[in-house]
DSSP file (Angstrom, degrees, kcal/mol; ACC not computed):
  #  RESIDUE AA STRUCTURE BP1 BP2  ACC     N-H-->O    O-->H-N    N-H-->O    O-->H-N    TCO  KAPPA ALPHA  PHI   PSI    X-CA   Y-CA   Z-CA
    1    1 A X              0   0    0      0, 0.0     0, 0.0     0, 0.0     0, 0.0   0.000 360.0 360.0 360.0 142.1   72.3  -41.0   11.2
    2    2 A X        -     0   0    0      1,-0.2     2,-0.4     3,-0.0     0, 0.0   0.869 360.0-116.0 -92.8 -26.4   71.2  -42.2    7.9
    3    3 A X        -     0   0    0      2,-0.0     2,-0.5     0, 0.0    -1,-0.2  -0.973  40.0 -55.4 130.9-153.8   69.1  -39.5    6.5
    4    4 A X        -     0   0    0     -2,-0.4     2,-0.0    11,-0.0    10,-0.0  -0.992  59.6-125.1-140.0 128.8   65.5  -39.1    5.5
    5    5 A X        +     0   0    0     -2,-0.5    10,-0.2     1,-0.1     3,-0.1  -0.235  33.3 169.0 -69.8 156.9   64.3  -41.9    2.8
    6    6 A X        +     0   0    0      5,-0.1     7,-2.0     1,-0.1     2,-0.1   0.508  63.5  29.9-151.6 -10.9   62.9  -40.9   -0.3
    7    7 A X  B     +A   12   0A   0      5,-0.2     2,-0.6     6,-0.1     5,-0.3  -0.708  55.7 171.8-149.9 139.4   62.8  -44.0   -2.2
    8    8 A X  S    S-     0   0    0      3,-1.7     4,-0.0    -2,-0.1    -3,-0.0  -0.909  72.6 -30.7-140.0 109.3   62.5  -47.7   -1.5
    9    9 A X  S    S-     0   0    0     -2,-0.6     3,-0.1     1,-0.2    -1,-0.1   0.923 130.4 -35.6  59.4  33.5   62.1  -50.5   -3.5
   10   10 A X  S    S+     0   0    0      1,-0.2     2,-0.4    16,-0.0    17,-0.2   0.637 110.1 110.2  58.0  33.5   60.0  -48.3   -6.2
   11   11 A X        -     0   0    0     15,-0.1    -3,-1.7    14,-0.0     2,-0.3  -0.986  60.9-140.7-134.1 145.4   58.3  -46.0   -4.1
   12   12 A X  E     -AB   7  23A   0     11,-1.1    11,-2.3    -2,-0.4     2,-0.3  -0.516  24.5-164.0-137.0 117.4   58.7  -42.6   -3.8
   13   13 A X  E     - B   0  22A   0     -7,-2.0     2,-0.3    -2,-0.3     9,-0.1  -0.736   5.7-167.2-160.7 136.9   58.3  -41.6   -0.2
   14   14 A X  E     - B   0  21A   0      7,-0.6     7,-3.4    -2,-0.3     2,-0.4  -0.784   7.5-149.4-116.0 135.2   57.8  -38.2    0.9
   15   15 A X  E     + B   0  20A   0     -2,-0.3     2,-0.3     5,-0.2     5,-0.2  -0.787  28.0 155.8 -80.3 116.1   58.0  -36.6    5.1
   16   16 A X        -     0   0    0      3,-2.1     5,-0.1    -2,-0.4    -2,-0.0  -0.902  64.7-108.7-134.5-175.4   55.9  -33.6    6.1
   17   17 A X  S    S+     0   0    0     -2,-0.3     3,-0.1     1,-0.2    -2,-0.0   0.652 124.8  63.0 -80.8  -4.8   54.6  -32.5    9.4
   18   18 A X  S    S-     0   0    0      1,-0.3     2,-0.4     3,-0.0    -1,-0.2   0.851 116.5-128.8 -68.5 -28.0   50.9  -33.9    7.6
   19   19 A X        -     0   0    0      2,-0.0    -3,-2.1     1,-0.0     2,-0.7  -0.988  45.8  -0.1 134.0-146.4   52.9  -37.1    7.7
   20   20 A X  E     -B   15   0A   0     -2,-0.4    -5,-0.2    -5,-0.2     2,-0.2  -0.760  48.3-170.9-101.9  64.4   54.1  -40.2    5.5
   21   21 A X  E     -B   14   0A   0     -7,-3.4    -7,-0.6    -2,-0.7     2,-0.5  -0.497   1.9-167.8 -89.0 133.9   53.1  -40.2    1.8
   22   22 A X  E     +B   13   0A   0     -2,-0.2     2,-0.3    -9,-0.1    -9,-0.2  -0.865  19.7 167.5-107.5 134.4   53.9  -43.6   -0.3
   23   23 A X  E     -B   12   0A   0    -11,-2.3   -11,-1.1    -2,-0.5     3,-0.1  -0.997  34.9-159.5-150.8 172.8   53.5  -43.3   -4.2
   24   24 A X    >>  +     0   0    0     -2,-0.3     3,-2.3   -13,-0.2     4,-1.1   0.388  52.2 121.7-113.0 -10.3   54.3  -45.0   -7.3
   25   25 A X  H >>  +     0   0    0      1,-0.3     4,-3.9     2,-0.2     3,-0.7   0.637  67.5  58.7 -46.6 -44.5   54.1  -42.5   -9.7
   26   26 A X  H 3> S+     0   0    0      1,-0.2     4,-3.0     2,-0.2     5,-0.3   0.929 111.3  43.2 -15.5 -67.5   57.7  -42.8  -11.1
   27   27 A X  H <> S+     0   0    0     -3,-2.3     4,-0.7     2,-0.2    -1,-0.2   0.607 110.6  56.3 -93.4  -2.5   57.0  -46.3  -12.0
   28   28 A X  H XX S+     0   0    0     -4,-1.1     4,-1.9    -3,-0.7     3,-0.6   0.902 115.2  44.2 -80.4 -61.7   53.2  -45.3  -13.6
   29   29 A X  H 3< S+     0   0    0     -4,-3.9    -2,-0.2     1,-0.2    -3,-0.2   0.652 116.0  42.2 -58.0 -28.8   55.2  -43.0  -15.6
   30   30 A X  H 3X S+     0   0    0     -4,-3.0     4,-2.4     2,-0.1    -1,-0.2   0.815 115.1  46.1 -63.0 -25.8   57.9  -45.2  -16.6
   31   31 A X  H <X S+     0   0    0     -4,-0.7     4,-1.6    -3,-0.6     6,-0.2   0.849 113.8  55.1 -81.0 -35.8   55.8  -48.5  -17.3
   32   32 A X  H  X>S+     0   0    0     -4,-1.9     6,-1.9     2,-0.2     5,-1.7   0.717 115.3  42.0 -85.2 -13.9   53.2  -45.5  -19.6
   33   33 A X  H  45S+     0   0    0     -5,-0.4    -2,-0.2     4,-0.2    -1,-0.2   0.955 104.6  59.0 -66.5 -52.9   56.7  -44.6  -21.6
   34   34 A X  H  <5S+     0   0    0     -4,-2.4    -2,-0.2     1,-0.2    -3,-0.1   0.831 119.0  36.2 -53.5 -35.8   58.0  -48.5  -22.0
   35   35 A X  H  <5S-     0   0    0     -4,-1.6    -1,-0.2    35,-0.1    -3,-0.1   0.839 116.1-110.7-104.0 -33.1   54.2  -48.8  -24.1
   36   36 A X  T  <5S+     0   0    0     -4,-0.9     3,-0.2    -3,-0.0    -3,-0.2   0.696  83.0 125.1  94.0  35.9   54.2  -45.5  -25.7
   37   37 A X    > < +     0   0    0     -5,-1.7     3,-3.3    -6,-0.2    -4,-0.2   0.501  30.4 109.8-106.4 -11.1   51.3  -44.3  -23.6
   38   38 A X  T 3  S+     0   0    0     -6,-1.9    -5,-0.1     1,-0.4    -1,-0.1   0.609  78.6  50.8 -24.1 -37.2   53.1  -40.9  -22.1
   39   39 A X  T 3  S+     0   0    0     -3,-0.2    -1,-0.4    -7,-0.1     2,-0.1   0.170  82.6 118.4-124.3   7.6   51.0  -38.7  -24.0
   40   40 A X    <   -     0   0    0     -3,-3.3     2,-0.8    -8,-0.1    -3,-0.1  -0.373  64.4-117.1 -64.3 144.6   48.0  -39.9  -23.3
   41   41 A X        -     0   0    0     -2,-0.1    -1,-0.1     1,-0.0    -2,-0.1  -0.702  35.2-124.6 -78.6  76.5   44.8  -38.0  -21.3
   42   42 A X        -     0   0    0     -2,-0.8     2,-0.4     1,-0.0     3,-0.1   0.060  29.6-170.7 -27.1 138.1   43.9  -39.6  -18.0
   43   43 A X        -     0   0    0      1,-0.1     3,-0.3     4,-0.0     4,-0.1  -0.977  33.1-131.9-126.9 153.7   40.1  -40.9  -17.4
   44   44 A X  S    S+     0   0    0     -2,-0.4     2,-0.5     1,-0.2     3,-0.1   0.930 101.0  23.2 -67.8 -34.2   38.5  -42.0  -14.5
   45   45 A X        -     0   0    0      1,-0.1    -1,-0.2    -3,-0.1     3,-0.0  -0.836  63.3-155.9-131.9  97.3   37.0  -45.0  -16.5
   46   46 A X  S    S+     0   0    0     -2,-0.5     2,-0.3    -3,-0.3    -1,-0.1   0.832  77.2   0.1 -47.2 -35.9   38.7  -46.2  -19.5
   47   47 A X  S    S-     0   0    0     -3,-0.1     2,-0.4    -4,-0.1    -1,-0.1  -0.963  87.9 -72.4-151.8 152.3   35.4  -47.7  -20.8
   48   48 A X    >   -     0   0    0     -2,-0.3     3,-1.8     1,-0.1    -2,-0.0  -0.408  56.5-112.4 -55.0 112.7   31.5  -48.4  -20.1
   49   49 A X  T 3  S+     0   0    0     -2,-0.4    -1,-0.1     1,-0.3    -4,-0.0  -0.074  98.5   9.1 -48.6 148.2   31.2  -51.1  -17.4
   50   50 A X  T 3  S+     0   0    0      1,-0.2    -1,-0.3    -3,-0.1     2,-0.2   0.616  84.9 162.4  26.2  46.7   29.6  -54.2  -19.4
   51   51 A X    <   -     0   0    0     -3,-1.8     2,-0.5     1,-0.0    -1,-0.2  -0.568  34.4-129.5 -59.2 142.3   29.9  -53.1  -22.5
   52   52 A X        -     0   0    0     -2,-0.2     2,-0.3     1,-0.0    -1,-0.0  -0.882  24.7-150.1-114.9 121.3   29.7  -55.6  -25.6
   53   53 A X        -     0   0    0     -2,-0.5     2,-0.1     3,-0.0     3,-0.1  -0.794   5.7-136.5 -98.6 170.6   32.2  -55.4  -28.0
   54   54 A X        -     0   0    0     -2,-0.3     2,-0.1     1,-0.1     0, 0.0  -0.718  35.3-103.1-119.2 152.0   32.5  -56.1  -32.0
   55   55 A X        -     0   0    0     -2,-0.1     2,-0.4     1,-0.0     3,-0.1  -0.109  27.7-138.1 -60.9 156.3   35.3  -57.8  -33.6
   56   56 A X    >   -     0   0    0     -2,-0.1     3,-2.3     1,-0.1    -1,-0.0  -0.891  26.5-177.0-133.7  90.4   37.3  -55.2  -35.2
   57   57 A X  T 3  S+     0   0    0     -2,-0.4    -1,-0.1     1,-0.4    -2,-0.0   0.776  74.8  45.1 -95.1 -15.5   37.8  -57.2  -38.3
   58   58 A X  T 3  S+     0   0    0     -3,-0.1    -1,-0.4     2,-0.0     2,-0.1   0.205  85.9 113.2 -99.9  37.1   40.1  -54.5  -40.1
   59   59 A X  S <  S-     0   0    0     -3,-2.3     2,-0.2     1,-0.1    -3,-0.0  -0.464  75.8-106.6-103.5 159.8   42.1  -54.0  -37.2
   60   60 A X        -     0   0    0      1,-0.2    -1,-0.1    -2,-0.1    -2,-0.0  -0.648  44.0 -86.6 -96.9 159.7   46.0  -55.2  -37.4
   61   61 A X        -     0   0    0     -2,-0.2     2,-0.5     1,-0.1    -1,-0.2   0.289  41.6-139.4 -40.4 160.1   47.3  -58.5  -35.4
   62   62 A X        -     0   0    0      4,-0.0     2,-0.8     0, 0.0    -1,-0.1  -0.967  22.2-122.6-137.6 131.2   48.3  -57.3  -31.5
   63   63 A X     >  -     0   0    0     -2,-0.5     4,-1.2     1,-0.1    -2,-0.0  -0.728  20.6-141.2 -58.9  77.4   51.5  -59.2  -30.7
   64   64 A X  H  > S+     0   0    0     -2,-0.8     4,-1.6     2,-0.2    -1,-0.1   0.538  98.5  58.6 -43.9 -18.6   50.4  -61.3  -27.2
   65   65 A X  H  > S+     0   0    0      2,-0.2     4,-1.4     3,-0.1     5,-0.4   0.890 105.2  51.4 -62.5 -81.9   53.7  -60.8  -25.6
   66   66 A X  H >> S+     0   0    0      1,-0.2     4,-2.4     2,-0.2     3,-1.4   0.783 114.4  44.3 -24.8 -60.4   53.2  -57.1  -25.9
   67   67 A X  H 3X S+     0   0    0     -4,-1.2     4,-1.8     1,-0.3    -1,-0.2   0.884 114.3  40.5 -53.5 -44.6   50.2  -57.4  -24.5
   68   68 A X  H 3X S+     0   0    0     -4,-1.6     4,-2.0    -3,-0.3    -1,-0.3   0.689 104.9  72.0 -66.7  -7.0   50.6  -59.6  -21.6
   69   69 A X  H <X S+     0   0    0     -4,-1.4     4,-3.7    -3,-1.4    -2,-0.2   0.974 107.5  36.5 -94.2 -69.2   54.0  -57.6  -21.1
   70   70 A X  H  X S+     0   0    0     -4,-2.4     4,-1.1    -5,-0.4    -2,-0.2   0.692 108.4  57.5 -82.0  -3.3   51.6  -54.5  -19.9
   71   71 A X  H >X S+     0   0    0     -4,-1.8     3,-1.2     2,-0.2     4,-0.7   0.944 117.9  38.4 -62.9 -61.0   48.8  -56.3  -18.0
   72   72 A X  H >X S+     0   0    0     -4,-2.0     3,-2.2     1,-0.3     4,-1.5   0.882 109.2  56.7 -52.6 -44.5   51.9  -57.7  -15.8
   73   73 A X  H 3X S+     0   0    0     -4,-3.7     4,-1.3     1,-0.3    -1,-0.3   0.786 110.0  46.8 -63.1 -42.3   53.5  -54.5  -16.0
   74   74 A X  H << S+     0   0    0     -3,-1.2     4,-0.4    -4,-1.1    -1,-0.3   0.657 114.0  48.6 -49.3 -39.2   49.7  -53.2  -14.3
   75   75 A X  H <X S+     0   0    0     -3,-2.2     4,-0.7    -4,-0.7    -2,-0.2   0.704 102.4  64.4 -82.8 -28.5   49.8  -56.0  -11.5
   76   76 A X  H >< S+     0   0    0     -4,-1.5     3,-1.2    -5,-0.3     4,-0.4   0.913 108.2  39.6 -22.7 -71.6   53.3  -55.2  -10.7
   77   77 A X  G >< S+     0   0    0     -4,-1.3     3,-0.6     1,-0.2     4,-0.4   0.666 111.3  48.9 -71.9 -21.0   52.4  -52.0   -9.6
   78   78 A X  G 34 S+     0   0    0     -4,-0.4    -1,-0.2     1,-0.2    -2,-0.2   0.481  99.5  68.0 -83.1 -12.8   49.6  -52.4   -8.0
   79   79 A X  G << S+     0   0    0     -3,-1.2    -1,-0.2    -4,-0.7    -2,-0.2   0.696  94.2  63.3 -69.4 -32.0   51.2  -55.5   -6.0
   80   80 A X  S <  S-     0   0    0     -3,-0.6     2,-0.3    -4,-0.4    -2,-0.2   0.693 119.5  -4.3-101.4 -32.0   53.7  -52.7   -4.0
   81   81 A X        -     0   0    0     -4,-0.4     2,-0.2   -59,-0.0   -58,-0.0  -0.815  67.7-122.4-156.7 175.4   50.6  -50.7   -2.3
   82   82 A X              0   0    0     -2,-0.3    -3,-0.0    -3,-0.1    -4,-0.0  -0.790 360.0 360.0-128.6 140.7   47.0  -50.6   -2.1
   83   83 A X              0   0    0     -2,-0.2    -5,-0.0    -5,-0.1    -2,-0.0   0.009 360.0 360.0 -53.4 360.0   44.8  -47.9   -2.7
């Protein structure tokens, strides 16, 4: 007998007699470390659906590899299960 699984292929999965729970949370909480987001407040909606924003014209340069680095890092996870 092999045992009772508990993770595979970055998912966390947990047996009770409710059943078969899949989760990511590990890998939300590493990928919100890698960025320096850890300490951060969850919200249901980061922002106002169609909202117009202004140029932020004293705001410093964003590095575009950083950025694209945690959008992937976002499709990643979201690739491994569905909601």
């Amino acid at each position: 007998m092999m045992g009772i699984i508990s993770f595979f292929l970055g998912l966390q999965i947990s047996q009770s007699p409710r059943g078969i729970f899949i989760n990511q949370s590990k890998y939300a909480l590493e990928s919100l470390k890698k960025y320096g987001f850890e300490s951060c407040d969850p919200v249901d909606t980061p922002m106002v659906k169609k909202s117009k924003l202004d140029e932020d014209k004293e705001g410093k340069a964003v590095d575009p590899s950083h950025y694209r680095g945690m959008i992937g890092t976002r499709g990643e996870r979201g690739s491994g299960t569905a909601p």
